[in-house]
C-alpha positions as YAML, in Angstrom:
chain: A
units: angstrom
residues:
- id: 1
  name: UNK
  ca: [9.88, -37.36, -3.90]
- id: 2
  name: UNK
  ca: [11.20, -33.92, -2.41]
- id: 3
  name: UNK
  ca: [10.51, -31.14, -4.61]
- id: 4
  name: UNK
  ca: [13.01, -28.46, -5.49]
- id: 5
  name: UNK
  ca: [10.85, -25.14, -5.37]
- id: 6
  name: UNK
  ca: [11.59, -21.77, -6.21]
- id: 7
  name: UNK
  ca: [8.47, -19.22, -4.90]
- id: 8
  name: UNK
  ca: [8.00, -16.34, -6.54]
- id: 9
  name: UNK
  ca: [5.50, -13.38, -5.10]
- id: 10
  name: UNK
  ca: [5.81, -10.10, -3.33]
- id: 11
  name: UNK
  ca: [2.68, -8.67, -1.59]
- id: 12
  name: UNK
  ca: [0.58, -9.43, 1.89]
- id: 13
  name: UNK
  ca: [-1.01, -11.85, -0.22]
- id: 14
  name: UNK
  ca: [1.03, -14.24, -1.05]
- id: 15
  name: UNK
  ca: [3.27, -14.65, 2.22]
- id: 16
  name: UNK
  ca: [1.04, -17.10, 3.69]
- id: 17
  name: UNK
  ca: [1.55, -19.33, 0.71]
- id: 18
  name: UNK
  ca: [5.50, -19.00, 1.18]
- id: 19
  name: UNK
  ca: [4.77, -20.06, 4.97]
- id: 20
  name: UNK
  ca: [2.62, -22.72, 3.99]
- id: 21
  name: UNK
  ca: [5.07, -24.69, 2.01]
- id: 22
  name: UNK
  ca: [8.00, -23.75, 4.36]
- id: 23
  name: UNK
  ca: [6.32, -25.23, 7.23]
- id: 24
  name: UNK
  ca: [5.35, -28.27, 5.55]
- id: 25
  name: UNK
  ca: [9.02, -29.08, 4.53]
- id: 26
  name: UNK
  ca: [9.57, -28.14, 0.97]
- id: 27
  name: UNK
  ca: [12.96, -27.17, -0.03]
- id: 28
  name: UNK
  ca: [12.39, -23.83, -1.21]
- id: 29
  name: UNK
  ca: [15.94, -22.94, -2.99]
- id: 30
  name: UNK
  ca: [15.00, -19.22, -4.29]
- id: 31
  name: UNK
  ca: [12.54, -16.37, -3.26]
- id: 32
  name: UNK
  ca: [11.97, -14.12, -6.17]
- id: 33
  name: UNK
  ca: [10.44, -10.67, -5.58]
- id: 34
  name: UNK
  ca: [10.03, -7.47, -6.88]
- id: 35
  name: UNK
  ca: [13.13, -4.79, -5.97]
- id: 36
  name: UNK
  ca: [12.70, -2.38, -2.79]
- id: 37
  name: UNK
  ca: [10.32, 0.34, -4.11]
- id: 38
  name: UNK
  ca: [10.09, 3.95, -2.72]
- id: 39
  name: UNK
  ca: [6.93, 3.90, 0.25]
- id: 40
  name: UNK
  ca: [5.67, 6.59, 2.96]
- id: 41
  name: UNK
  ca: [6.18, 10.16, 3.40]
- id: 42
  name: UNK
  ca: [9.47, 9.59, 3.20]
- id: 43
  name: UNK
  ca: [9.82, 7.46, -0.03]
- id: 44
  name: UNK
  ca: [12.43, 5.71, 1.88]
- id: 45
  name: UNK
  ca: [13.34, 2.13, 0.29]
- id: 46
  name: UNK
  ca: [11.13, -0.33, 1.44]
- id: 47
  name: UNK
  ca: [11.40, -4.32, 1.17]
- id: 48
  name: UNK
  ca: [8.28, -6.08, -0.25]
- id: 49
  name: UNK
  ca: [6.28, -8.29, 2.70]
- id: 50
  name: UNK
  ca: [7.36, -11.23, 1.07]
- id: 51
  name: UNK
  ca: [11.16, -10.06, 0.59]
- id: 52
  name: UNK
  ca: [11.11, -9.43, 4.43]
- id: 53
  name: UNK
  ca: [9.42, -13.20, 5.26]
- id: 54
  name: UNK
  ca: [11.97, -14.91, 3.22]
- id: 55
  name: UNK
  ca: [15.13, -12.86, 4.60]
- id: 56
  name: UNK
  ca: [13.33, -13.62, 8.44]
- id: 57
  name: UNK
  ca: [13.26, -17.33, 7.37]
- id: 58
  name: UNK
  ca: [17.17, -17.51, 6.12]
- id: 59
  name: UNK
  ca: [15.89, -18.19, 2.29]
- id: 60
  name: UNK
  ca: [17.98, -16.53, -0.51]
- id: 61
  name: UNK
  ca: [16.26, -14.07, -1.91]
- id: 62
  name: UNK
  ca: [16.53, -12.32, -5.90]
- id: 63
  name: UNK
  ca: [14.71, -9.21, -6.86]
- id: 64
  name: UNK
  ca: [15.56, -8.85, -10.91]
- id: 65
  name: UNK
  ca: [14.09, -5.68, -12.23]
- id: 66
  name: UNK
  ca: [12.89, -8.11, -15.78]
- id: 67
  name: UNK
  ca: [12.40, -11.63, -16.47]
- id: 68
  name: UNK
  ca: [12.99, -10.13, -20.12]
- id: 69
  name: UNK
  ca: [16.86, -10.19, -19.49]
- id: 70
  name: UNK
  ca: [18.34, -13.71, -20.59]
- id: 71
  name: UNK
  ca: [21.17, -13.72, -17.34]
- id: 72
  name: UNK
  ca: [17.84, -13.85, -15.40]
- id: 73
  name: UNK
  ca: [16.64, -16.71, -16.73]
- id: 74
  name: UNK
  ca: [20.30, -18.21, -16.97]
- id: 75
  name: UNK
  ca: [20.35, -18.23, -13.07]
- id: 76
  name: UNK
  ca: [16.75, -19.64, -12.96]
- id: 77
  name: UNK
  ca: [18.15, -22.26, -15.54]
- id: 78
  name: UNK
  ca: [20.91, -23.28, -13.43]
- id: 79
  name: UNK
  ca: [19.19, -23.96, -10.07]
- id: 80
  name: UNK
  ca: [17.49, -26.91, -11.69]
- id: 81
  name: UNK
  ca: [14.02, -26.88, -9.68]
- id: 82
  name: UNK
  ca: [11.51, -29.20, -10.22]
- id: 83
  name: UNK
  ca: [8.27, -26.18, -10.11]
- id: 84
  name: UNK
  ca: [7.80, -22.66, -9.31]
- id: 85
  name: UNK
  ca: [4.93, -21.49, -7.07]
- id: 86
  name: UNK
  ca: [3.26, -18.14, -8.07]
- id: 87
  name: UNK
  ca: [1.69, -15.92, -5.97]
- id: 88
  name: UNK
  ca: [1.02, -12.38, -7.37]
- id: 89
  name: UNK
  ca: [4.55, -11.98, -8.40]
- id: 90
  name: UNK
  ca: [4.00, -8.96, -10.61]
- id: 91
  name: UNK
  ca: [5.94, -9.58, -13.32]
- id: 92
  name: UNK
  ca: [5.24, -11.34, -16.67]
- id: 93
  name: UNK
  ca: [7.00, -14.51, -16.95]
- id: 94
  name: UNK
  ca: [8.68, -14.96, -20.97]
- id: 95
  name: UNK
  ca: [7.78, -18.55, -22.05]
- id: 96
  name: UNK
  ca: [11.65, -19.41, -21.38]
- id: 97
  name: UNK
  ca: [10.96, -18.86, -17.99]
- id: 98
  name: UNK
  ca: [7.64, -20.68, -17.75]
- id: 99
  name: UNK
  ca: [9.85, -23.49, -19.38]
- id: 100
  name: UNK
  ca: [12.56, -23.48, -16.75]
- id: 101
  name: UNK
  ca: [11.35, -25.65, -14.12]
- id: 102
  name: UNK
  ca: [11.26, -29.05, -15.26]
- id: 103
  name: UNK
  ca: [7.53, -29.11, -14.14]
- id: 104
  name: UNK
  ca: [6.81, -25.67, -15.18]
- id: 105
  name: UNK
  ca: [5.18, -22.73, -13.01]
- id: 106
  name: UNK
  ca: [2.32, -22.85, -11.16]
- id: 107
  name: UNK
  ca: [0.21, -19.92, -10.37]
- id: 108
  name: UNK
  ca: [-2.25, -18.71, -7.29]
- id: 109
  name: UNK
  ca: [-4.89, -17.04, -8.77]
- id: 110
  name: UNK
  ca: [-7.77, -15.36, -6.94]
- id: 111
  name: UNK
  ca: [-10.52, -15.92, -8.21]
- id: 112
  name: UNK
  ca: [-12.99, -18.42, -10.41]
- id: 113
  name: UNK
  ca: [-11.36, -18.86, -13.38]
- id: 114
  name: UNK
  ca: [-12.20, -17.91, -16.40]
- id: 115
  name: UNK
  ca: [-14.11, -14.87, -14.64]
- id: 116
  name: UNK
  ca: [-11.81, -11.97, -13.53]
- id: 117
  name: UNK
  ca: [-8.59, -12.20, -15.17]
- id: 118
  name: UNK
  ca: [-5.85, -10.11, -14.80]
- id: 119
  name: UNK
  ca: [-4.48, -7.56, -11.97]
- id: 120
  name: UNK
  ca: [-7.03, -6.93, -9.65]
- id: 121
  name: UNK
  ca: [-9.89, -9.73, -9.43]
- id: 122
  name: UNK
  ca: [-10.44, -10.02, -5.49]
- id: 123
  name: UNK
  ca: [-11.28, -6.03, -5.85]
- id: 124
  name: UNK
  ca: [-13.78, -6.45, -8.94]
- id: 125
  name: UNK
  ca: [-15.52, -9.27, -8.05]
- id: 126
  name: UNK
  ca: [-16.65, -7.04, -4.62]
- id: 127
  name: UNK
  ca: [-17.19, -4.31, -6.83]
- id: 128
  name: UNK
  ca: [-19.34, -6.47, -9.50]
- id: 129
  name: UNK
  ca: [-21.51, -7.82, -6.51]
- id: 130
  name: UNK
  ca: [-20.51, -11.62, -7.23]
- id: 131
  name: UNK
  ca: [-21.71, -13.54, -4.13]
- id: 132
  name: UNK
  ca: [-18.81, -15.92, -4.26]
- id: 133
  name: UNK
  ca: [-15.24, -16.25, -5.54]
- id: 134
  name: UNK
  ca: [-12.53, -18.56, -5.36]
- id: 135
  name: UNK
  ca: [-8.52, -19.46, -5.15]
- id: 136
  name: UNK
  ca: [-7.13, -21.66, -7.74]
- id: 137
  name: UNK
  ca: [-3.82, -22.95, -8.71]
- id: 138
  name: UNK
  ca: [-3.43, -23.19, -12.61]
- id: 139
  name: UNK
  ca: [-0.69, -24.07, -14.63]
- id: 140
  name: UNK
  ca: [1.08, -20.91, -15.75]
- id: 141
  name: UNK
  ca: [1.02, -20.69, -20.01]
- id: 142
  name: UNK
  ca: [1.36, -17.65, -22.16]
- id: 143
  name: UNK
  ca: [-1.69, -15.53, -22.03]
- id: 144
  name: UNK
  ca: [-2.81, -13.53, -19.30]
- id: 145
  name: UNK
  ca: [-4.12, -16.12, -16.63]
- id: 146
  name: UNK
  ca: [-5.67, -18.73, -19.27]
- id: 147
  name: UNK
  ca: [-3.76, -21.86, -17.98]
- id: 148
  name: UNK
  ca: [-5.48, -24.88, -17.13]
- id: 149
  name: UNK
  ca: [-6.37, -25.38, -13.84]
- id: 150
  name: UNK
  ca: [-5.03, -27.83, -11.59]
- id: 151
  name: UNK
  ca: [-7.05, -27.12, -7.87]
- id: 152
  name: UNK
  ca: [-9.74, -24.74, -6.89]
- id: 153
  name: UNK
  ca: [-11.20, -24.02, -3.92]
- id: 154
  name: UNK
  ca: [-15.03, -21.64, -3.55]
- id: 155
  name: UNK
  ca: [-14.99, -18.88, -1.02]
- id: 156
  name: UNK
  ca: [-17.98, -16.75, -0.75]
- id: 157
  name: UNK
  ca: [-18.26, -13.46, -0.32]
- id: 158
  name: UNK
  ca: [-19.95, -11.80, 3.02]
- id: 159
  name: UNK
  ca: [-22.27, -8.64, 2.75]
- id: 160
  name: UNK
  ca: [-19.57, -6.91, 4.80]
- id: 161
  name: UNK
  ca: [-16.59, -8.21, 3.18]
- id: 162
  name: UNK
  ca: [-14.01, -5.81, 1.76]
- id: 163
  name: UNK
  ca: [-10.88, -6.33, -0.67]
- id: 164
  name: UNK
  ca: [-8.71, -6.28, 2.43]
- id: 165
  name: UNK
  ca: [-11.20, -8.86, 4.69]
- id: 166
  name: UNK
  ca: [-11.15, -10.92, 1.73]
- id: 167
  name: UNK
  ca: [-8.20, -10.72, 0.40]
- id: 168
  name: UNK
  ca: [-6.99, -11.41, 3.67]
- id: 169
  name: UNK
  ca: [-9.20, -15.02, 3.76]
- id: 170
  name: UNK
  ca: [-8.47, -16.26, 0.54]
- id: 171
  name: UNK
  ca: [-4.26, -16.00, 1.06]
- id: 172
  name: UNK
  ca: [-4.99, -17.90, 4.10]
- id: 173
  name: UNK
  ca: [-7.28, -20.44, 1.90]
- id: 174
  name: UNK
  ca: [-5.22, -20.43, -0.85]
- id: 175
  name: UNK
  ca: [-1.98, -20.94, 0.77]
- id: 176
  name: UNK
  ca: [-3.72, -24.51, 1.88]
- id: 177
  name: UNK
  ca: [-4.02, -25.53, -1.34]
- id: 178
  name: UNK
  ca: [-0.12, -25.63, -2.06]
- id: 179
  name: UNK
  ca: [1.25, -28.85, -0.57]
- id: 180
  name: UNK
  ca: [-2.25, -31.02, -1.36]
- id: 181
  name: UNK
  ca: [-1.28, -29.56, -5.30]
- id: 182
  name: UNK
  ca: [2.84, -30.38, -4.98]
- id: 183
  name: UNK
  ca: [1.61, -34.14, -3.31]
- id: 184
  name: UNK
  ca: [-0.21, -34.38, -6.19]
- id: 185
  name: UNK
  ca: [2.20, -33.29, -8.44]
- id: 186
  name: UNK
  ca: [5.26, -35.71, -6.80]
- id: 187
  name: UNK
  ca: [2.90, -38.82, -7.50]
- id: 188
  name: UNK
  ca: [2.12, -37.90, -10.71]
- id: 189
  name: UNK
  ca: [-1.54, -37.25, -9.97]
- id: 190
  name: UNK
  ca: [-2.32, -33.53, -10.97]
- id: 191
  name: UNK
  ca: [-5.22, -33.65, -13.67]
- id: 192
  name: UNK
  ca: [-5.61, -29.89, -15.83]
- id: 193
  name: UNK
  ca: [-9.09, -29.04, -16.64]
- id: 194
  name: UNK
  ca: [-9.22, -26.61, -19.30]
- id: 195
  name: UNK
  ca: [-11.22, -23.42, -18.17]
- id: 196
  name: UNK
  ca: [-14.50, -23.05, -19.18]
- id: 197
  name: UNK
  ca: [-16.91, -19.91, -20.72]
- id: 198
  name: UNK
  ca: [-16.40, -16.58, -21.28]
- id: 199
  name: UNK
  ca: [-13.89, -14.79, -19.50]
- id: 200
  name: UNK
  ca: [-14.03, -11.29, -17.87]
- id: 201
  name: UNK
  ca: [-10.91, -9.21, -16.90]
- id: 202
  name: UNK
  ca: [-9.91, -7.68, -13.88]
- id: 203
  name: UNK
  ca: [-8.32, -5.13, -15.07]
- id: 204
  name: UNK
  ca: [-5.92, -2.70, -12.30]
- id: 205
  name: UNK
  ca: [-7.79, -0.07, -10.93]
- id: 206
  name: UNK
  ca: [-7.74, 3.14, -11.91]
- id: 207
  name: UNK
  ca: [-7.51, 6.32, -9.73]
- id: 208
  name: UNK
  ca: [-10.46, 7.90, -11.41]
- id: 209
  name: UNK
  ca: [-12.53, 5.17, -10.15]
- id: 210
  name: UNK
  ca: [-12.11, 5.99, -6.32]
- id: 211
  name: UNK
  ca: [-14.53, 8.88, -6.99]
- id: 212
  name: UNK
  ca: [-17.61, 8.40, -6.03]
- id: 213
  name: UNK
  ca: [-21.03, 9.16, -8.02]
- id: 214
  name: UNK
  ca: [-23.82, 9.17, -5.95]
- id: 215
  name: UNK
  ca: [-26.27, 9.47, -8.79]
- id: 216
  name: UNK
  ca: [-25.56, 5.14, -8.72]
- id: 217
  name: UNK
  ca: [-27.80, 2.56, -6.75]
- id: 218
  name: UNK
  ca: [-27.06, 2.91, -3.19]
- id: 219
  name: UNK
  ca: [-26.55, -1.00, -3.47]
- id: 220
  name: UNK
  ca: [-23.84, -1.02, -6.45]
- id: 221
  name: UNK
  ca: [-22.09, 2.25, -4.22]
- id: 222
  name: UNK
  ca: [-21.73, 0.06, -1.62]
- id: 223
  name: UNK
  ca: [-20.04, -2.47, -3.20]
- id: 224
  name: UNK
  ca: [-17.62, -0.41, -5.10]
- id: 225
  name: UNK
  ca: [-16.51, 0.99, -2.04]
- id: 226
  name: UNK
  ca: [-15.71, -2.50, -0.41]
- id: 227
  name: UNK
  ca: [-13.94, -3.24, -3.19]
- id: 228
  name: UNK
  ca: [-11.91, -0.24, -2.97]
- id: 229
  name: UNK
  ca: [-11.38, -0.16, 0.48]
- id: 230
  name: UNK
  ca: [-8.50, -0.62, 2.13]
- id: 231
  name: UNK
  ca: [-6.91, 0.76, -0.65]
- id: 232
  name: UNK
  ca: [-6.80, 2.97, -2.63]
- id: 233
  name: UNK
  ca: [-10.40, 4.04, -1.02]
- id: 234
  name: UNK
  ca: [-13.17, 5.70, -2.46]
- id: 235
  name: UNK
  ca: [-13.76, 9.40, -1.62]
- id: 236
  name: UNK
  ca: [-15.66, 12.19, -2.59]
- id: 237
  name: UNK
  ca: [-15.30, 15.83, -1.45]
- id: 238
  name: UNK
  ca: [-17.46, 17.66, 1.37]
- id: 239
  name: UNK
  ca: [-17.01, 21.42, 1.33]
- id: 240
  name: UNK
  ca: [-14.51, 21.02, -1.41]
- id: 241
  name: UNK
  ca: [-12.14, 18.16, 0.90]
- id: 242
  name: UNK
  ca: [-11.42, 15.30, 0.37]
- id: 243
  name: UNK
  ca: [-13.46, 12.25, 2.42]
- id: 244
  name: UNK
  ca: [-12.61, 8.89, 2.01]
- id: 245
  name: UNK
  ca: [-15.26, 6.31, 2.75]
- id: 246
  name: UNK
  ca: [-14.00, 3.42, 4.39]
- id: 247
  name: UNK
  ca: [-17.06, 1.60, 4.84]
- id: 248
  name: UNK
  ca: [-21.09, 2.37, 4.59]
- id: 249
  name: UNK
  ca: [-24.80, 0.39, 4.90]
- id: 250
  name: UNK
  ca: [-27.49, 0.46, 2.07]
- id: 251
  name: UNK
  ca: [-30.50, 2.21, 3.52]
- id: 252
  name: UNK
  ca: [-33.81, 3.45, 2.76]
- id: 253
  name: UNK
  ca: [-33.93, 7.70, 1.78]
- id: 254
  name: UNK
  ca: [-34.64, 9.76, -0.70]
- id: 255
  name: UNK
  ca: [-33.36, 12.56, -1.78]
- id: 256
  name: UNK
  ca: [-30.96, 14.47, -4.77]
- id: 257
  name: UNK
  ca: [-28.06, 12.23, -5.23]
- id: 258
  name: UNK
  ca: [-25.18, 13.25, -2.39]
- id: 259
  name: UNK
  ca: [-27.93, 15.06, -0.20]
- id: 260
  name: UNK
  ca: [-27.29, 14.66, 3.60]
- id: 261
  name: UNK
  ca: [-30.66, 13.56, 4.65]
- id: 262
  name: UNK
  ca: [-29.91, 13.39, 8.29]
- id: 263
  name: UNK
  ca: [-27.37, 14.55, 11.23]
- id: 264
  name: UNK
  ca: [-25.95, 10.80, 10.63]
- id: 265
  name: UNK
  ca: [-24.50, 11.04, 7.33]
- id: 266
  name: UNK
  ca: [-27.51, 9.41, 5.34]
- id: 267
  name: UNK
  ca: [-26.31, 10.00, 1.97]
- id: 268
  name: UNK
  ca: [-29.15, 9.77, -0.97]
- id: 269
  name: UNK
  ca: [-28.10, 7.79, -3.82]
- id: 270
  name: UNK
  ca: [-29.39, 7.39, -7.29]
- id: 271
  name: UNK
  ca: [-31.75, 4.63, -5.77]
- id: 272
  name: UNK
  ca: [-31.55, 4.40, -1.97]
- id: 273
  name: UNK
  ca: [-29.45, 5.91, -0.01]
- id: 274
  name: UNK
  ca: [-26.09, 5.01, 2.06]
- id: 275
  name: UNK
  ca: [-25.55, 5.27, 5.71]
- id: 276
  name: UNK
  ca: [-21.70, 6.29, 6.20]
- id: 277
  name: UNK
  ca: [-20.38, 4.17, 8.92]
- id: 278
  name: UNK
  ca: [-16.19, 4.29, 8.75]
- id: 279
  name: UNK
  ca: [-14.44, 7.67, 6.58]
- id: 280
  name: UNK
  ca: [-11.12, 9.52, 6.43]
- id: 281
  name: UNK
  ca: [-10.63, 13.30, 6.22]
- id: 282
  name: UNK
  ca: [-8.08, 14.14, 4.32]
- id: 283
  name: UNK
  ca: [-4.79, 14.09, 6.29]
- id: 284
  name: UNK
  ca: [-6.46, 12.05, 9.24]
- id: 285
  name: UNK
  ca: [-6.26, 8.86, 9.99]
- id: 286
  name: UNK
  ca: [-9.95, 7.12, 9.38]
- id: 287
  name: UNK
  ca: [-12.61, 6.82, 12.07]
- id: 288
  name: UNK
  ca: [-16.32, 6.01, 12.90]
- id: 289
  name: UNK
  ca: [-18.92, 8.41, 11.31]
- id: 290
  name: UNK
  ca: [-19.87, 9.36, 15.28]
- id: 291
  name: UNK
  ca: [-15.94, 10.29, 15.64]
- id: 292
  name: UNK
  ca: [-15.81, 12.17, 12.67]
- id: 293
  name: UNK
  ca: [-19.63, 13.79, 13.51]
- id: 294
  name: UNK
  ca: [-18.14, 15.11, 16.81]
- id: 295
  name: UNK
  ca: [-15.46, 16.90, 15.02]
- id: 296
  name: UNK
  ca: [-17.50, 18.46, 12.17]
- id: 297
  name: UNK
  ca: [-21.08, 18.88, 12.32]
- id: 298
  name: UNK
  ca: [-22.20, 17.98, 8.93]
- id: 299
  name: UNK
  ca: [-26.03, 19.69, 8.52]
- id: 300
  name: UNK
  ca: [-29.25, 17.83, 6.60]
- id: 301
  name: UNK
  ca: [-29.48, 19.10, 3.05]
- id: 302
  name: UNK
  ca: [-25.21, 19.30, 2.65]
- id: 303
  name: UNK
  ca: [-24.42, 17.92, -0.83]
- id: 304
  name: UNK
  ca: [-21.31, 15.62, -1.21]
- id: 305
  name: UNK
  ca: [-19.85, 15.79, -4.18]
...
């Protein structure tokens, strides 16, 4: 059986998914993304990554501002697919358009389901210091991420690992799952398991998060700035500017939280202390502590902020 598919997804993420079923010889009818949005200094109209695959690959592409608007879901009625693939769309589906396909929609979701629903769950489980995580396709019901799942694949999380490493290896994983779930799904043979426990939510970072507060365990700082890192990168301010941290090392120190404790950027922490290894001044582009070191001498007892 050859499966009708329209994809639906617009970041990095969820381009390798689009790939994966294109180069395993789905007929993918209809790429749905979100609409050019205003990016860079310029604010100039940009395409979303999967917008600009699709186009590359000669697939039609639609970019509806709302699923909420009934001709929407008209022209999704009328292409007669068999399933919709999901991959961080960014839009909330109405049940008439979860209904549409005559097997339904089926959603990528990152993480172990029922822990870290919602927006941003690659991000919070760094943040949270979970040691693993996990891709999963689920079937796509009203609620925020509480269909059952249908596959599910464990991918652990590295010491070093930030939202963009991971984030990064879990598309990749993820994307493999797609045409083992639509062979199931073409015999007949996809079983739902019902998720499990008590769920946590992922909910979309917030700005005010980014800033940093040293009077935390050097251990949970670290993670929280993995998570946040590539974007939208914690900071905190040196002599009143801006620094983003990048990337940093638990260490041994002591000292009043955001003390300098050495001429390497030792940082004390509320336990602990955090060796700075990769930051961004503001309006520069981000480099290694020794680059940035070489640049501006940053003296023992200086108190970030």
């Amino acid at each position: 059986m050859t499966l009708n598919i329209v994809f639906m997804g617009t970041p990095d993420f969820a381009v390798p998914s689009l790939a994966e079923l294109l180069s395993n010889g789905f007929n993918v009818v209809r790429v749905y993304t979100q609409p050019p949005r205003k990016s860079g200094r310029g604010q100039k109209l940009a395409k979303s990554p999967v917008h600009q695959f699709a186009e590359l690959m000669g697939v039609p592409v639609e970019t509806p501002e709302s699923f909420r608007k009934p001709s929407v879901i008209d022209d999704l009625e009328a292409l007669n697919v068999d399933v919709a693939c999901v991959v961080a769309y960014g839009q909330i589906l109405p049940q008439r358009a979860l209904d549409a396909p005559k097997e339904g929609c089926l959603n990528l979701h990152g993480s172990l389901l029922p822990r870290w629903r919602g927006a941003a769950p690659i991000q919070r489980a760094i943040m949270s210091g979970d040691e693993k995580t996990g891709v999963q396709i689920i079937q796509m019901a009203k609620g925020l991420d509480t269909g059952d799942i249908l596959l599910s694949e464990t991918v652990p999380i590295q010491p070093t690992d930030t939202a963009g490493t991971l984030s990064e290896r879990m598309s990749r994983t993820g994307a493999g799952l797609w045409p083992r779930a639509l062979a199931a799904l073409s015999r007949g043979g996809l079983t739902p398991t019902p998720q499990e426990g008590e769920p946590t939510y992922a909910h979309k970072i917030d700005k005010a998060e980014a800033r940093l507060n040293w009077t935390r365990p050097a251990k949970t700082l670290d993670c929280h700035i993995r998570g946040l890192a590539p974007f939208p990168g914690a900071w905190c301010e040196m002599d009143g500017e801006r620094l983003k941290i990048h990337l940093a090392e638990p260490s041994q120190g002591d000292g009043k939280p955001g003390e300098v404790l050495n001429d390497a950027l030792l940082i004390a922490c509320g336990d602990g202390a955090l060796r700075l290894k990769t930051v961004q001044p503001a309006g520069k582009p981000k480099m290694s502590a020794e680059d940035f070191l070489r640049g501006t001498p940053v003296g023992k007892g200086t108190i970030l902020t």
